[in-house]
SEMI-969299 format. One line per 3 residues: number of its first residue (from 1); for each residue x, y, z of N, C-alpha, C. Coordinates in steps of 0.05 Angstrom, whole numbers, plus 32768, in hexadecimal, padded with zeros to 4 digits. Each point is the difference from the previous one (the first is absolute). Layout:
BEGIN
NUM> X/Y/Z/X/Y/Z/X/Y/Z | ...
# end
This chain:
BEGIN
1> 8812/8863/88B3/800B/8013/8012/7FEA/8011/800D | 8000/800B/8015/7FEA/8009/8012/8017/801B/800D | 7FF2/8012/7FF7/8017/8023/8007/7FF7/800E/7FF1
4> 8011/8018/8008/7FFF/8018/7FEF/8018/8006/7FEB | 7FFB/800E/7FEA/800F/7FFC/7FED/800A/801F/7FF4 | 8011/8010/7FFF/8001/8014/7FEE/801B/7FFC/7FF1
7> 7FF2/8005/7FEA/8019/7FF4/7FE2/7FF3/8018/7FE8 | 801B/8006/7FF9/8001/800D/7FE8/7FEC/7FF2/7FE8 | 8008/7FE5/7FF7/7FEF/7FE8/7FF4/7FF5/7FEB/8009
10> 7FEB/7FF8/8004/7FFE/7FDB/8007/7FF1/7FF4/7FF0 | 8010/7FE3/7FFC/7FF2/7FE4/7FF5/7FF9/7FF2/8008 | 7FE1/7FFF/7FFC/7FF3/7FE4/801E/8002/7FEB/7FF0
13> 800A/7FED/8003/7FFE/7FE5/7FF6/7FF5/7FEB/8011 | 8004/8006/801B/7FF6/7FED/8012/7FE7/8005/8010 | 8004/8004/801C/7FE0/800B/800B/8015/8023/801B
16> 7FF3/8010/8001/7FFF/8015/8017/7FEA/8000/8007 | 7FFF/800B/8012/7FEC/800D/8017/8012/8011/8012 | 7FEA/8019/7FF6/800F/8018/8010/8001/801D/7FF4
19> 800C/8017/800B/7FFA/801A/7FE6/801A/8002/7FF6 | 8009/8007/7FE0/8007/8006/7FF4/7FFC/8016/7FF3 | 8020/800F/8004/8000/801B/7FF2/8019/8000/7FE8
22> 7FF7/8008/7FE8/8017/7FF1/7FEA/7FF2/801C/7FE8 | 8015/8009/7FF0/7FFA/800A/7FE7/7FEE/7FF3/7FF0 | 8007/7FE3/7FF9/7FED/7FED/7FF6/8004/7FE0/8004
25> 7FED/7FF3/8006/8004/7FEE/8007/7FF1/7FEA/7FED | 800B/7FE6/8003/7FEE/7FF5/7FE1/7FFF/7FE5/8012 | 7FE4/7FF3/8000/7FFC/7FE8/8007/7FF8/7FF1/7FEA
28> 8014/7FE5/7FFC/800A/7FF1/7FEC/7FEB/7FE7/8005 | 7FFD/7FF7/7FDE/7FE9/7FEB/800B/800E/7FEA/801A | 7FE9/7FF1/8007/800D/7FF7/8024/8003/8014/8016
31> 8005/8012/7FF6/8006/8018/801A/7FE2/8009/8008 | 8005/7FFB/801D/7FEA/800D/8011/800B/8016/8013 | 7FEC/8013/8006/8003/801A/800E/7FE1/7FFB/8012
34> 800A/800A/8018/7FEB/8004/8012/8005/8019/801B | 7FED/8011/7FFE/800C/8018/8008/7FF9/801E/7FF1 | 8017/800C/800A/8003/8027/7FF3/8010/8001/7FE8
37> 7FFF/8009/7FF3/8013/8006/7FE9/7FFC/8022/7FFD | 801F/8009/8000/7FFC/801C/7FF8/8013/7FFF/7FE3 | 7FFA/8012/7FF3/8013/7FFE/7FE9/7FFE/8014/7FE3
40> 8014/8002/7FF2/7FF1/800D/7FF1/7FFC/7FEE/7FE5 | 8009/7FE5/7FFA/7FF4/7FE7/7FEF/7FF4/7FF4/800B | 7FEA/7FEE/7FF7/7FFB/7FE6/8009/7FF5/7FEF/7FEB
43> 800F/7FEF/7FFF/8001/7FEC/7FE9/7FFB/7FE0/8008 | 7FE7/7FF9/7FF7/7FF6/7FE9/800C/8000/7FF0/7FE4 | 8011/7FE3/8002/8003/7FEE/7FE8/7FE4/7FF2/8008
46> 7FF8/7FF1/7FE4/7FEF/7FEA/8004/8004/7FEB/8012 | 7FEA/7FF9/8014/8006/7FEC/8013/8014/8009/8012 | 8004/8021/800A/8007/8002/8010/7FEC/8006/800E
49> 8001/800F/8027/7FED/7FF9/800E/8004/8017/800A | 7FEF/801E/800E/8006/8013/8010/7FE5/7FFE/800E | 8006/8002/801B/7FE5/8007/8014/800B/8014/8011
52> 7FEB/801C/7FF6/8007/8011/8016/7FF7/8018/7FFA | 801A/8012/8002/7FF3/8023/7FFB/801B/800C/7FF1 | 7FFE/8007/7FF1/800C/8011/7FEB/8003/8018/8001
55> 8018/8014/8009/8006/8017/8000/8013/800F/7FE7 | 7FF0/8007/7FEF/8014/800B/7FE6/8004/801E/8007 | 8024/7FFD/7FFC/8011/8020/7FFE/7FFF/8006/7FE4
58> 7FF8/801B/7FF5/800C/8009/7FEF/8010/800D/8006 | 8013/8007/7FE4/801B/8013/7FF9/7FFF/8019/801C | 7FE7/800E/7FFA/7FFF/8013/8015/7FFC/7FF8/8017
61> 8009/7FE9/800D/7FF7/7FFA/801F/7FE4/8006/8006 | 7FF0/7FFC/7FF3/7FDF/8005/8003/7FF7/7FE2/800A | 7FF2/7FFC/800A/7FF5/7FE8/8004/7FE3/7FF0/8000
64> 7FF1/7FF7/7FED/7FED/7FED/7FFE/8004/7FED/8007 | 7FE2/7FF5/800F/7FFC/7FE5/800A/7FED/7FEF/7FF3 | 800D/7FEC/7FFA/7FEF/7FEA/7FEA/7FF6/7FE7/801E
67> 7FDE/7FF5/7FFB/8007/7FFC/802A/7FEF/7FE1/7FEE | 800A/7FE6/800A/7FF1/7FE6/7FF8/7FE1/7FFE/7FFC | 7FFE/7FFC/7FF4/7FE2/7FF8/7FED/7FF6/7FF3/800F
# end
């Protein structure tokens, strides 16, 4: 899927590209992510795949940026 995404939860199982804004989102092994993620989980299974940039919410709407290695 290639878009934008905002979800309460998401399960990547397959491939995105694109930003995603979700409470928490968990990419499942096989699942690829490519792109923004904002969120306040992010849960990466073994042999799953994320390329990109990482925006974590906390509880207080504060915001840190975790930015690709």
């Amino acid at each position: 899927m290639v878009g934008n995404i905002n979800a309460e939860r998401l399960i990547v199982q397959g491939f995105i590209e694109g930003s995603v804004e979700a409470n928490r989102v968990e990419i499942k092994e096989g699942g690829r992510m490519s792109g923004e993620i904002t969120s306040k989980e992010l849960i990466i299974e073994a042999k799953g795949v994320f390329e990109g940039n990482s925006v974590v919410k906390d509880a207080k709407n504060q915001i840190g940026k975790i930015e690709k290695a």
